[in-house]
C-alpha positions as a Markdown table, in Angstrom:
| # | Residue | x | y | z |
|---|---|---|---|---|
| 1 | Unk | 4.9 | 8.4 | 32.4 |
| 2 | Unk | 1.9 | 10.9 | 32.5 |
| 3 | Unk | 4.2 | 13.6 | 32.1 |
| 4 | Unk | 5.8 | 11.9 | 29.0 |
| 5 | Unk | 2.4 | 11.6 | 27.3 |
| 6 | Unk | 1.4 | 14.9 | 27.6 |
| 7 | Unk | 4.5 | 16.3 | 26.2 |
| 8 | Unk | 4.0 | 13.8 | 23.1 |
| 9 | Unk | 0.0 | 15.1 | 23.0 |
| 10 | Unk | 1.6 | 18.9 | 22.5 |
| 11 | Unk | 4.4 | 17.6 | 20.3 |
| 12 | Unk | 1.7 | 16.7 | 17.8 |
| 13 | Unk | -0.7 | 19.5 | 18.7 |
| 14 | Unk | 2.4 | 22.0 | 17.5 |
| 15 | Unk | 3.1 | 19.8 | 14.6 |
| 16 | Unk | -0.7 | 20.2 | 13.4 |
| 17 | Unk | -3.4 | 22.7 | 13.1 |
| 18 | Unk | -7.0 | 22.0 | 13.7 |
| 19 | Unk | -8.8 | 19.0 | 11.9 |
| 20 | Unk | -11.5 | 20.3 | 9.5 |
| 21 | Unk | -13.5 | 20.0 | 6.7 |
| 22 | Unk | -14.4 | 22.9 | 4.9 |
| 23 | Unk | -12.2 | 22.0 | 2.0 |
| 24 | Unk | -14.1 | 18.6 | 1.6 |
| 25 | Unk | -13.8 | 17.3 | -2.3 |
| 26 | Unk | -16.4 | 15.6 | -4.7 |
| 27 | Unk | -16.8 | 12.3 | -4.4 |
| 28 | Unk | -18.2 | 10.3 | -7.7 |
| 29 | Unk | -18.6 | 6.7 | -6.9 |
| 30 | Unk | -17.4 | 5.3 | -9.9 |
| 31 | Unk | -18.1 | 1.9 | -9.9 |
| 32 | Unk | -20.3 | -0.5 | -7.2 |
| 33 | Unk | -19.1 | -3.7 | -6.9 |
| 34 | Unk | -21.8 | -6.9 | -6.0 |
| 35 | Unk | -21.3 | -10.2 | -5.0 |
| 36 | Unk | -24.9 | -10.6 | -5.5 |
| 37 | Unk | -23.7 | -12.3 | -9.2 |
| 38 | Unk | -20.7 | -14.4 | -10.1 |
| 39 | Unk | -20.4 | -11.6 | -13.1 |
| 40 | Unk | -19.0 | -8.9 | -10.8 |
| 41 | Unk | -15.8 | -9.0 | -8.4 |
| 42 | Unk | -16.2 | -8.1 | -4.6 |
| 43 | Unk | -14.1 | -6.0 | -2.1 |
| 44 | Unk | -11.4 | -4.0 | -4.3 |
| 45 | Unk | -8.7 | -3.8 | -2.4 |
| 46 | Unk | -5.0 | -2.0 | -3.2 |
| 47 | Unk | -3.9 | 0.9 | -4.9 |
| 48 | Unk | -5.8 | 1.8 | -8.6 |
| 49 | Unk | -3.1 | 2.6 | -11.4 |
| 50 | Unk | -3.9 | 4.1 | -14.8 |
| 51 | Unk | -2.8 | 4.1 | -18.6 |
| 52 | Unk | -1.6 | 7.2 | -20.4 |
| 53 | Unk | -5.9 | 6.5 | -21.7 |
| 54 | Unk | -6.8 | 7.4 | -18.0 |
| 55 | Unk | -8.5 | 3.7 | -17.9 |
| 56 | Unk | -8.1 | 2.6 | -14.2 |
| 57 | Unk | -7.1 | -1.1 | -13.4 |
| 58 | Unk | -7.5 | -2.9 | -10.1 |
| 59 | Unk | -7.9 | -6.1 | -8.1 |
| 60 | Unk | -10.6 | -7.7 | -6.1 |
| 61 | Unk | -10.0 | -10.1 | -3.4 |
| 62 | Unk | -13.5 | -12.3 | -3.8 |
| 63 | Unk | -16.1 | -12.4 | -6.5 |
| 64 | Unk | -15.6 | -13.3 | -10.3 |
| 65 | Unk | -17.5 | -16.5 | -11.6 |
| 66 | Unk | -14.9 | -18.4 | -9.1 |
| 67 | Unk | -15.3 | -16.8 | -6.1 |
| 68 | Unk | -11.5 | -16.0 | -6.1 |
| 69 | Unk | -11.0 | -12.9 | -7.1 |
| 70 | Unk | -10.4 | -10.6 | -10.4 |
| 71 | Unk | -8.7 | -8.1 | -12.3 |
| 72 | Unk | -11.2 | -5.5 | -13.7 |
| 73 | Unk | -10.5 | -2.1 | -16.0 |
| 74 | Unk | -12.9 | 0.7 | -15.6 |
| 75 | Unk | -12.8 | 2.6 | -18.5 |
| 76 | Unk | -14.1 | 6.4 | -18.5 |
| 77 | Unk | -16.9 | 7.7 | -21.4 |
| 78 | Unk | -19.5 | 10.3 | -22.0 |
| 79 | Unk | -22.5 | 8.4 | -19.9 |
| 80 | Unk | -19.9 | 7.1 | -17.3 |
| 81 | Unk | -17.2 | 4.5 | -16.3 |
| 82 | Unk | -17.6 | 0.9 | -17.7 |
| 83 | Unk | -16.4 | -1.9 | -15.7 |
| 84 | Unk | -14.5 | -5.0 | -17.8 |
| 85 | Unk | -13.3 | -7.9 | -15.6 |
| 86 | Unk | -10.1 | -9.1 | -16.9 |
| 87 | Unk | -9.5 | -12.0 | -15.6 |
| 88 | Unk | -11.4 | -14.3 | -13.0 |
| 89 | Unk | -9.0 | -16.4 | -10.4 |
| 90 | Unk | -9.6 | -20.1 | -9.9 |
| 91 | Unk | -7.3 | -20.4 | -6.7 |
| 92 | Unk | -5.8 | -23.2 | -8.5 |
| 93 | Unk | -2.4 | -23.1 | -10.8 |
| 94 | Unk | -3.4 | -19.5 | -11.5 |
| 95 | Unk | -3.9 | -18.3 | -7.8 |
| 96 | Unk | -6.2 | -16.4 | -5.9 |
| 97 | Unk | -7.5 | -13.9 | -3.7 |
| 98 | Unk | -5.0 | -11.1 | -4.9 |
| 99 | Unk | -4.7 | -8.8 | -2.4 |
| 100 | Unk | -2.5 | -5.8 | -4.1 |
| 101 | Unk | -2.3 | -3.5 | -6.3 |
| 102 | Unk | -1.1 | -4.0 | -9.6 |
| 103 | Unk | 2.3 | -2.9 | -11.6 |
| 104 | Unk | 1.4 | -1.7 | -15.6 |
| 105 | Unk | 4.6 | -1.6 | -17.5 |
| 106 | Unk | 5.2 | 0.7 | -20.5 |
| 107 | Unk | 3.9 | -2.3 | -23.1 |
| 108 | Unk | 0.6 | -1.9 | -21.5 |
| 109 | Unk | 1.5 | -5.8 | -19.7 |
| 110 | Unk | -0.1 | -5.6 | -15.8 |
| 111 | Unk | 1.9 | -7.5 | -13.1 |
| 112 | Unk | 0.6 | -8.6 | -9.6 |
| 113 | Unk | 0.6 | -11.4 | -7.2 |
| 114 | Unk | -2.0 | -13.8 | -5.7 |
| 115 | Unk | -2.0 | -14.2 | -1.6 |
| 116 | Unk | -2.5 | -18.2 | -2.1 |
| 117 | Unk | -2.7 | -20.9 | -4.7 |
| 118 | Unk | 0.0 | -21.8 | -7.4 |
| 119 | Unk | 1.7 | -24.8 | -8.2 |
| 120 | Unk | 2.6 | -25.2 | -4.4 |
| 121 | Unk | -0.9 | -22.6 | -2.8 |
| 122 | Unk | 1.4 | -20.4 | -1.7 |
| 123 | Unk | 1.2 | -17.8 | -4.0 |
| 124 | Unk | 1.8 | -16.3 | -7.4 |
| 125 | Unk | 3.3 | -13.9 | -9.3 |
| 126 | Unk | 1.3 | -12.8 | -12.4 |
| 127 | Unk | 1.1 | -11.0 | -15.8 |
| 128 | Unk | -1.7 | -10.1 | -17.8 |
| 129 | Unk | -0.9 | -9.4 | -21.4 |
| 130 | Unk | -3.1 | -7.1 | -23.9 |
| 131 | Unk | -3.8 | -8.6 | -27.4 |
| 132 | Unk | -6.5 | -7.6 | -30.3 |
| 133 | Unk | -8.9 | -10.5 | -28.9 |
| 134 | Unk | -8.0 | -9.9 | -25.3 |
| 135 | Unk | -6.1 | -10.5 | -22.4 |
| 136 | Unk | -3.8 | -13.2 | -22.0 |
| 137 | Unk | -3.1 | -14.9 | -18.4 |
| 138 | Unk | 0.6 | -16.1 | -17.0 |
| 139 | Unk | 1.8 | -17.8 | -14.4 |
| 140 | Unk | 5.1 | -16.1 | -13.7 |
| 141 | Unk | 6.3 | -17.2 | -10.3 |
| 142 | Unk | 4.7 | -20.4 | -7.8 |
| 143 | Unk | 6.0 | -20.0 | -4.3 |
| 144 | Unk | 7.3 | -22.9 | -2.9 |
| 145 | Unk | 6.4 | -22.2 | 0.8 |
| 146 | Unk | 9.1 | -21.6 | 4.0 |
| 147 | Unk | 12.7 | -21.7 | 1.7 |
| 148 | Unk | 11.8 | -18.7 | -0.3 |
| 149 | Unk | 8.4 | -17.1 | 0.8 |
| 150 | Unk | 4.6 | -17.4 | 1.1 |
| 151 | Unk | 1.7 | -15.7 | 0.7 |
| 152 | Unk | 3.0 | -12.4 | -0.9 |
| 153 | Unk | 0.7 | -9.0 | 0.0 |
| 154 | Unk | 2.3 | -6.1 | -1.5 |
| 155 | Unk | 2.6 | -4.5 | -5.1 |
| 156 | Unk | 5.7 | -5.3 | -7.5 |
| 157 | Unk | 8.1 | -3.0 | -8.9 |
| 158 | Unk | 10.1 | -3.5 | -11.9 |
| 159 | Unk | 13.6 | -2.0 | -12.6 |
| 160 | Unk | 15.2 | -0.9 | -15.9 |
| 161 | Unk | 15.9 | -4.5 | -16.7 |
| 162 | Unk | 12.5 | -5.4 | -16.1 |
| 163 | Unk | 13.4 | -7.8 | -13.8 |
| 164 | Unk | 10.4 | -7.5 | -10.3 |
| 165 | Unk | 10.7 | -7.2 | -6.8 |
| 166 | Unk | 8.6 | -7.8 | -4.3 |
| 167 | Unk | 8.5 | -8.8 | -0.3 |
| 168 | Unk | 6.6 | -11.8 | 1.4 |
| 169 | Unk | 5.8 | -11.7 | 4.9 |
| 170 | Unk | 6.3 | -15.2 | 5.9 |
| 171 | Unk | 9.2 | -17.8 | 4.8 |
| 172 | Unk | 12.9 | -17.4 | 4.1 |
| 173 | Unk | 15.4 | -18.7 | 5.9 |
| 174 | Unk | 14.0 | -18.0 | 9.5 |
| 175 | Unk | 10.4 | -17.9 | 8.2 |
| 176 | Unk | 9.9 | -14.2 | 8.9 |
| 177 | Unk | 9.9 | -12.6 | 5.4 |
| 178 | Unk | 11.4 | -11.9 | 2.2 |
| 179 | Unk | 12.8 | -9.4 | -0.5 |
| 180 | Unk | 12.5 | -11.3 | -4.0 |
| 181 | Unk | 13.6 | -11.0 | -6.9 |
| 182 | Unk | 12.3 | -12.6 | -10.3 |
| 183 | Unk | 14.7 | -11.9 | -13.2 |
| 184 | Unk | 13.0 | -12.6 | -16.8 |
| 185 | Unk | 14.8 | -14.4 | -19.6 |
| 186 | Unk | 14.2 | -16.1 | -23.4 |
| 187 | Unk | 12.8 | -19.3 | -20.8 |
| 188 | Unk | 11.4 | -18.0 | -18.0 |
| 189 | Unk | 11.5 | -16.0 | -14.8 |
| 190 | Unk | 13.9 | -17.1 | -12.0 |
| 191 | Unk | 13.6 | -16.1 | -8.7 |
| 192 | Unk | 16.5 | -15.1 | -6.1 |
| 193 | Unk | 16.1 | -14.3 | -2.6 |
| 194 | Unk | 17.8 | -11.1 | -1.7 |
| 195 | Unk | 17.1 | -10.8 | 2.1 |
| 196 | Unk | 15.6 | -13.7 | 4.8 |
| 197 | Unk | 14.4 | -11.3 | 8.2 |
| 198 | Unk | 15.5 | -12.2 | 11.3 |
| 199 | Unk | 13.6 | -10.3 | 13.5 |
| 200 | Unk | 16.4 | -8.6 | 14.7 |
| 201 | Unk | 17.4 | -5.0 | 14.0 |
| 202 | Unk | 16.1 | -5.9 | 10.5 |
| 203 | Unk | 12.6 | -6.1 | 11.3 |
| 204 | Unk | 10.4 | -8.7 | 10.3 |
| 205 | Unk | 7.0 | -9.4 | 8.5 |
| 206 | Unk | 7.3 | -7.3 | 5.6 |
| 207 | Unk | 3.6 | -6.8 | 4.3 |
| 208 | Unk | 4.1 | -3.9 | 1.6 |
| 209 | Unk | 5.4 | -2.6 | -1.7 |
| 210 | Unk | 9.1 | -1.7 | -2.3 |
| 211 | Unk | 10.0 | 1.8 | -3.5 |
| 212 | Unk | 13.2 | 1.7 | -6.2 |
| 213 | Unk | 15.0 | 5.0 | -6.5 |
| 214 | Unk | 17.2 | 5.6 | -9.8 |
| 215 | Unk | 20.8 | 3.9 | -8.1 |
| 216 | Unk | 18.7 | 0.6 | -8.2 |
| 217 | Unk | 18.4 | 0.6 | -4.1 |
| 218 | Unk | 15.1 | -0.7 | -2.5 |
| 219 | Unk | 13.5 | 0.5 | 0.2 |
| 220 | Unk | 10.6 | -0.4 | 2.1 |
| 221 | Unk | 9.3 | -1.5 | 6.0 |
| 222 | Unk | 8.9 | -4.2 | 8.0 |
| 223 | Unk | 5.8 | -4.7 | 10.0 |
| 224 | Unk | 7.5 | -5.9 | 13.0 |
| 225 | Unk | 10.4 | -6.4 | 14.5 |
| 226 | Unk | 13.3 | -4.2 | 15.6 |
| 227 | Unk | 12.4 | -2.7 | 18.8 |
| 228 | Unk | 10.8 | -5.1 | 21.2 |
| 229 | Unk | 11.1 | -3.4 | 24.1 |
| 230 | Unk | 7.8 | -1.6 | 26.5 |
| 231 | Unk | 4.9 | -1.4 | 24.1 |
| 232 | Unk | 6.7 | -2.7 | 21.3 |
| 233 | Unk | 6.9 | -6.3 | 23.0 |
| 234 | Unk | 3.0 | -7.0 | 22.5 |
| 235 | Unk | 3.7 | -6.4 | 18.9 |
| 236 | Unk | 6.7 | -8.6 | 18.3 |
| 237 | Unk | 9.0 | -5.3 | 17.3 |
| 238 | Unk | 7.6 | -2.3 | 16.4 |
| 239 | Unk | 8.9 | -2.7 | 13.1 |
| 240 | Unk | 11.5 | -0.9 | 10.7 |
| 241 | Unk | 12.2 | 1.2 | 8.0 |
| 242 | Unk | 14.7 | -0.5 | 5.9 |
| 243 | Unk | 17.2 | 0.0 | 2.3 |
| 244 | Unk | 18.9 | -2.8 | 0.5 |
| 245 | Unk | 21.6 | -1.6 | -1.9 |
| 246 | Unk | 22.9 | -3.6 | -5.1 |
| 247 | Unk | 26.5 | -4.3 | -5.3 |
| 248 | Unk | 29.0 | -7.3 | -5.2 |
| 249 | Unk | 25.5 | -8.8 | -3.8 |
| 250 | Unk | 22.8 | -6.7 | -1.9 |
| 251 | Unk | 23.6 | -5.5 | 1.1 |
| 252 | Unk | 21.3 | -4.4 | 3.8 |
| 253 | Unk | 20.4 | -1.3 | 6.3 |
| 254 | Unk | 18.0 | -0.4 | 8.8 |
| 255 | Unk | 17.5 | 3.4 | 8.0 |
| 256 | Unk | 15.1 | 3.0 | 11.0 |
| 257 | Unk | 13.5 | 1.4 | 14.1 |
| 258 | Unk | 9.9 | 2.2 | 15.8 |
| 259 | Unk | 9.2 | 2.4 | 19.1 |
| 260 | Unk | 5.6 | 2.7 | 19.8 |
| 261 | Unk | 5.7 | 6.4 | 20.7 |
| 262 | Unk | 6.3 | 7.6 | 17.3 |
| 263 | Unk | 5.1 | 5.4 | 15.1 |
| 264 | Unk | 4.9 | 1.1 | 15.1 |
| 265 | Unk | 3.9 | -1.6 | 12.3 |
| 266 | Unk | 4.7 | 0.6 | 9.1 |
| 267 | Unk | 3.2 | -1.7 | 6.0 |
| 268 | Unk | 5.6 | -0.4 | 2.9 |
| 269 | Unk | 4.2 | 2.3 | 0.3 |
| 270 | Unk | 6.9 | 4.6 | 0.6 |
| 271 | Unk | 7.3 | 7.1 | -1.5 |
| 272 | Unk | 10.4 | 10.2 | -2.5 |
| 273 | Unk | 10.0 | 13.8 | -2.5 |
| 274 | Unk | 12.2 | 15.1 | -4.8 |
| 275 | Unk | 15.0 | 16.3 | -1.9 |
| 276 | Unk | 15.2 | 12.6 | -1.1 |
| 277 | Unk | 13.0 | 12.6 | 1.9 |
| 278 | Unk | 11.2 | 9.2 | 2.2 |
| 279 | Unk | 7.1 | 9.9 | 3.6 |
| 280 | Unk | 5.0 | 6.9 | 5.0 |
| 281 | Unk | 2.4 | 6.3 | 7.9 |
| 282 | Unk | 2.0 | 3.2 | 10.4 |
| 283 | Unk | -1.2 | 1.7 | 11.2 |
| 284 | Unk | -0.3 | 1.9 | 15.0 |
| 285 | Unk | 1.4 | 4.1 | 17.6 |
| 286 | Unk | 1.4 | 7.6 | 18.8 |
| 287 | Unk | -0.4 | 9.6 | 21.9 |
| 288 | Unk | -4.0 | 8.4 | 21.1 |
| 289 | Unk | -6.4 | 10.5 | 22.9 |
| 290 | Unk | -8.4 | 7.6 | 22.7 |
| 291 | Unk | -6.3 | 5.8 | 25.0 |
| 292 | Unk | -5.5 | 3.5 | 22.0 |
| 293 | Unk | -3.4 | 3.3 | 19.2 |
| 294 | Unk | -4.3 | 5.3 | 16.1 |
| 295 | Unk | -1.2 | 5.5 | 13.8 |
| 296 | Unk | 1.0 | 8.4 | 12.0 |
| 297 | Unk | 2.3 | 10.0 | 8.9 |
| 298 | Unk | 5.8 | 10.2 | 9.0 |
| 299 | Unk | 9.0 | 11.8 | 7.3 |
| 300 | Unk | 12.5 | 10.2 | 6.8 |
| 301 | Unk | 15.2 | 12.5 | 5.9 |
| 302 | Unk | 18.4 | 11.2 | 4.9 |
| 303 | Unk | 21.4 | 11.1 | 6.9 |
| 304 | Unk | 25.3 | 9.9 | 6.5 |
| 305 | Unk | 24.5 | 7.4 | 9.0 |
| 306 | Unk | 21.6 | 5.3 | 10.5 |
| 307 | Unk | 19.3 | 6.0 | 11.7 |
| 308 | Unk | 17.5 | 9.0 | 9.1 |
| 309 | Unk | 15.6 | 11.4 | 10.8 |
| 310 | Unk | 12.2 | 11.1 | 11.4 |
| 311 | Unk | 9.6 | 13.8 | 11.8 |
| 312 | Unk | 5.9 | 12.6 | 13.0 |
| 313 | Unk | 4.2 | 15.3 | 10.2 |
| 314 | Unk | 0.5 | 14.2 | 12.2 |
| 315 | Unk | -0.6 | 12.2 | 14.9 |
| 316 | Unk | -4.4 | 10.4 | 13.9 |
| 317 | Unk | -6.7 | 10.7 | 17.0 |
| 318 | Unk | -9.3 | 8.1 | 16.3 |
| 319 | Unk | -11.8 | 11.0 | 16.1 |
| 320 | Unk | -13.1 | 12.8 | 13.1 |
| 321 | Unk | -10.0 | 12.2 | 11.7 |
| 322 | Unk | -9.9 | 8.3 | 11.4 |
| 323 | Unk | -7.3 | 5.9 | 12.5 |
| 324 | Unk | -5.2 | 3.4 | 10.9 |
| 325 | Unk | -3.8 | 5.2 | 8.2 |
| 326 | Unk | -3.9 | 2.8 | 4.5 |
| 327 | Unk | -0.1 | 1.8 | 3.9 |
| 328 | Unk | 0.8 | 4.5 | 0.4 |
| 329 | Unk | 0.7 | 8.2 | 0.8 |
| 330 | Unk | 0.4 | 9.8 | -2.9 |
| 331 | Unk | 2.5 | 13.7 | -3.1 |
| 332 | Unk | 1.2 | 16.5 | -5.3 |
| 333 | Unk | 3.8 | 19.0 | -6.9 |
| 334 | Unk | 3.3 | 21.3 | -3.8 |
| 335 | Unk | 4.2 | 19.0 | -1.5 |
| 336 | Unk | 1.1 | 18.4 | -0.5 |
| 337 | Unk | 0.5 | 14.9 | 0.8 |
| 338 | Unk | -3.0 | 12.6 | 0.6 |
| 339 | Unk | -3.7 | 9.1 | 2.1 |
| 340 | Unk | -6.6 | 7.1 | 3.4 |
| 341 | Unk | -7.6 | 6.0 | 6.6 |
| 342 | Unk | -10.2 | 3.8 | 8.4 |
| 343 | Unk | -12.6 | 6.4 | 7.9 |
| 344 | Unk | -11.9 | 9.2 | 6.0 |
| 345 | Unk | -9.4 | 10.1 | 2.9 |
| 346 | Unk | -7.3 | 13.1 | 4.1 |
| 347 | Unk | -4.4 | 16.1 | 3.2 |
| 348 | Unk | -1.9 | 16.4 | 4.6 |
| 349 | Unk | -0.3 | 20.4 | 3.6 |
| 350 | Unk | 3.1 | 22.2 | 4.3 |
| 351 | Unk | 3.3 | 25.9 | 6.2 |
| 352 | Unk | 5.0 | 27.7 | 8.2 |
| 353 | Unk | 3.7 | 26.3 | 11.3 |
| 354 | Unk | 3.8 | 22.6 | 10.6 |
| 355 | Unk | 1.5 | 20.5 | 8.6 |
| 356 | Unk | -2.5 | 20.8 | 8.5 |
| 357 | Unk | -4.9 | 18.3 | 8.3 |
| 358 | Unk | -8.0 | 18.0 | 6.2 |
| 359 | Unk | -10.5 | 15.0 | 5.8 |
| 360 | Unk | -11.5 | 15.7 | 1.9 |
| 361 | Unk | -14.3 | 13.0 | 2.2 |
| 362 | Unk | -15.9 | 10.7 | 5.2 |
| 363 | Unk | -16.9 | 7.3 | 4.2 |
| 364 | Unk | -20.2 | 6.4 | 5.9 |
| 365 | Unk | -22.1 | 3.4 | 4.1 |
| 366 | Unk | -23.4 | 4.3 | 0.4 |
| 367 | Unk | -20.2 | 5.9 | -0.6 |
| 368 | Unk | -18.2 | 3.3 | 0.7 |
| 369 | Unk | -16.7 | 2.0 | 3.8 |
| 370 | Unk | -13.3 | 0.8 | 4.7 |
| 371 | Unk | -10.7 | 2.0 | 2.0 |
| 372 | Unk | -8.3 | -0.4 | 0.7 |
| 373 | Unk | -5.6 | 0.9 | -0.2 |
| 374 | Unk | -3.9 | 4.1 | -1.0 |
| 375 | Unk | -5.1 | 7.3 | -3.7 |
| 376 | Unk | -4.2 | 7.7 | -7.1 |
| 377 | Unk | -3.2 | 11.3 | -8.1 |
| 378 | Unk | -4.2 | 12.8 | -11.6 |
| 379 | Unk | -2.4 | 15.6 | -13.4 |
| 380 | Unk | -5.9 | 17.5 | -12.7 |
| 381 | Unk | -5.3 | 16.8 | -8.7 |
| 382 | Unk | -8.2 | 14.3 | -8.8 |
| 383 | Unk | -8.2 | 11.4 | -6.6 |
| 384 | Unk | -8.7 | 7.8 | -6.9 |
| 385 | Unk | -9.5 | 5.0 | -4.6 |
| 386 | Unk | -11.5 | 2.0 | -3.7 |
| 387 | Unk | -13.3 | 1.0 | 0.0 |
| 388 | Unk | -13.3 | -2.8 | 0.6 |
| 389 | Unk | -16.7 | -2.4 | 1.7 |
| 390 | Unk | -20.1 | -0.3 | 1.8 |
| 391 | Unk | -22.0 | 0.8 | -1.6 |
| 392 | Unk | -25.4 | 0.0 | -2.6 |
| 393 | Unk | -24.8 | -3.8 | -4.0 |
| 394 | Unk | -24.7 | -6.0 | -0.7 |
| 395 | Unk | -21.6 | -4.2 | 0.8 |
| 396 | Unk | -19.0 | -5.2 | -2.2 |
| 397 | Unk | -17.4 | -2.1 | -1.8 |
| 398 | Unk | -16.6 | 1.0 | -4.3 |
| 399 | Unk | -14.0 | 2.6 | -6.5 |
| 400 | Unk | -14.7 | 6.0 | -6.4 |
| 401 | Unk | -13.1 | 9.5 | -7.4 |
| 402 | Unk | -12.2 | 12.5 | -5.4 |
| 403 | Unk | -12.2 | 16.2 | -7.3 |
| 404 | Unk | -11.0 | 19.0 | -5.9 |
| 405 | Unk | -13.4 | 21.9 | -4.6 |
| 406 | Unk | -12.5 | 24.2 | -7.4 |
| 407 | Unk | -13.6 | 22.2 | -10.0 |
């Protein structure tokens, strides 16, 4: 077994080049949040998205005048960014305590879900409508519990149709998990269940956002289940990589299956490079050198059959470099790949030896703590993100910007 680790610990010194940081970006802290008033949301958490006005729109999980959570705009000027709370949750028919990022469609309409509350408090789906006097809230979606989901975590996507998908980690027809689907029409939405989890070779406990690629397919990852073997047994699986394809109905395929080693408990947020390689990161797994678990940045590369091919492009180390990669990688034209982590936001760049890692900023108190999500990439090659935690205003966290060194 000790000779199995090492060869793992050189696998990933070869695929990697020294951590460093003499290519460490600005970091602006754009906005402070405070739970200190009821005027203010508290701990941002998700991806930030932005309109073709480079106005940035997120969600908080507390805070607002309900304590529930909000949708806020920051909005860039001369003097600074200004922060605009869209909507305050009431954990009642409207939900609360949203806990992903948010979809903006190409009417300017913003999409999301609540954790809990609804009809049934087991979660929502939502939209938030722009008008002249302001935003308008809807109700799209109340989950009704164990027959088709609960207590939805990731972002929404939205097809051609406009019809949304999304995944729930609990309920279905074996309680582990969903794949949903709500389909809009002149009376409502209606939602259809696409795929209940076993926790077989299908994985279970789907926690993150769906990627759609332009056949209509789906594809996203299962916390846990597959593998359940060694390591993988503590966890319940060590989860899966998985595509459903539309069809005669929707049929599904495990693309692949984790197995500590390599990679365990992917979260969703994958995204394409244009050769059809799929990139993500788990927030467990690997040859820690800290004798624990400290996650990886993967590549999937398509193959005729199951499983793809996966390259482990870096192994954390729970050093300088962080652990527990945040579950959505963003990709620059280059190829050039950035993410967040417990500690740090990080590249990830392409060469001729392998991949080389670079922490851009470390997060230590003032300038935030604790990222929440994944970055948002610019056409300048700025960054975006938000920490759930640290700033100046009682810990409430930050959304913050990243510019690159030549600017």
């Amino acid at each position: 077994m000790k000779t199995h680790f090492s060869r793992l610990a050189l696998l990933a010194a070869a695929l990697t080049l020294a951590s460093t940081c003499s290519a460490q970006y600005t970091e602006t802290v754009l906005h402070d949040f405070s739970d200190l008033t009821t005027t203010d949301g508290s701990g941002p958490v998700g991806n930030l998205i932005a309109d073709a006005r480079g106005n940035l729109y997120g969600v908080t999980l507390g805070g607002g005048t309900e304590l529930h959570g909000t949708v806020y705009e920051l909005s860039p000027s001369a003097g600074g960014w200004t922060e605009t709370i869209l909507y305050n949750f009431t954990n009642n028919g409207d939900g609360g305590f949203p806990s992903a990022g948010l979809l903006l469609d190409s009417a300017g309409n913003l999409y999301g879900t609540t954790e809990v509350g609804g009809a049934n408090f087991n979660g929502t789906v939502y939209e938030l409508s722009p008008s002249a006097t302001g935003w308008t809230y809807s109700t799209l979606y109340s989950f009704q519990g164990k027959p088709d989901g609960y207590f939805p975590l990731g972002s929404l996507v939205m097809d051609a149709s406009g019809a949304l998908y999304g995944t729930t980690p609990l309920g279905g027809a074996n309680d582990l998990g969903t794949i949903f689907k709500l389909t809009p029409s002149s009376t409502g939405w209606t939602e259809s269940i696409l795929h209940s989890f076993t926790g077989g070779a299908d994985g279970s406990d789907p926690r993150g956002s769906l990627t759609l690629d332009s056949s209509g397919r789906l594809y996203g990852a299962a916390a846990t289940g597959g593998n359940t073997n060694g390591s993988c047994a503590s966890l319940g699986g060590c989860g899966v990589v998985f595509r459903l394809s539309p069809g005669g109905g929707w049929h599904f395929s495990t693309l692949y299956t984790f197995g500590f080693t390599r990679g365990a408990f992917p979260n969703g947020g994958l995204i394409f490079d244009a050769s059809g390689n799929l990139y993500g990161s788990t927030t467990l797994g690997g040859p820690c050198t800290r004798k624990q678990s400290c996650g990886v940045v993967y590549r999937l590369s398509p193959s005729a059959s199951a499983p793809w091919k996966l390259t482990v492009l870096y192994f954390f180390k729970g050093y300088a470099d962080g652990n527990g990669p945040q579950p959505s990688l963003a990709m620059d034209p280059g190829g050039n790949l950035f993410g967040a982590d417990g500690s740090a936001a990080f590249e990830l760049s392409p060469g001729s030896s392998g991949w080389s890692f670079n922490v851009l900023t470390e997060f230590t108190g003032t300038n935030g703590l604790y990222p929440g999500g994944g970055l948002l990439l610019d056409s300048s090659g700025n960054l975006y993100g938000v920490t759930g935690s640290g700033g100046t205003n009682n810990s409430s966290g930050v959304a913050y910007e990243l510019s690159p060194p030549s600017k």
